[in-house]
N, C-alpha and C positions, 0 to 999 in steps of 0.2 A: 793631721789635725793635732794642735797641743795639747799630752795629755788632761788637763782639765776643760777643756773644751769637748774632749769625748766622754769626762766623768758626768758633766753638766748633760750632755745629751740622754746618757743615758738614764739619769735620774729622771729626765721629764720621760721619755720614753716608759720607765714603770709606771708614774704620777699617770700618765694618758692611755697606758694597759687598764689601771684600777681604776679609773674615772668612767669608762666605757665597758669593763667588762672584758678585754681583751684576753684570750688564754690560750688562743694558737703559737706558733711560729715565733718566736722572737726575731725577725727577720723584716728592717724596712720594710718592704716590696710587700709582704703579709699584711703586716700595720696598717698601712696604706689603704692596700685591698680590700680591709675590713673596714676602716673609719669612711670612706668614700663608701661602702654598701652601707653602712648608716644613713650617710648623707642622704643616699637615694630613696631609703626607707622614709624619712622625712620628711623631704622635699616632696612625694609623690601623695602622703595625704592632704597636701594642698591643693586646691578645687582647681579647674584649668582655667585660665584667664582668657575671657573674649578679645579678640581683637577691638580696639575702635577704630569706629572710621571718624575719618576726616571731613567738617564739612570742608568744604569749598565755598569762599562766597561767589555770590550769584553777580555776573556784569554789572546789573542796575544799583549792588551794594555799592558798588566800588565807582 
């Protein structure tokens, strides 16, 4: 990767430590692991979605 492509990485890489609270592992693979266990902490206080059904229309609609 050219080095300013890896300086730029890593600037967001702190920008997304400090924005989240991040203070493990400097380590992709950790990062990760931790922003997706957010993700999940979030997405799961939302209520669960009913399925809907389908009507079908009836022969005589059609």
């Amino acid at each position: 990767m050219p080095p300013n492509l890896t300086k730029a990485h890593q600037v967001l890489d702190k920008a997304v430590d400090a924005a989240y609270g991040y203070k493990a592992a400097a380590t992709d693979a950790a990062r990760v692991a931790f922003l997706f266990g957010l993700y999940q902490q979030l997405t799961s206080l939302l209520p669960p979605t009913k399925p809907t059904k389908i009507k079908r229309a009836s022969k005589a609609a059609l």
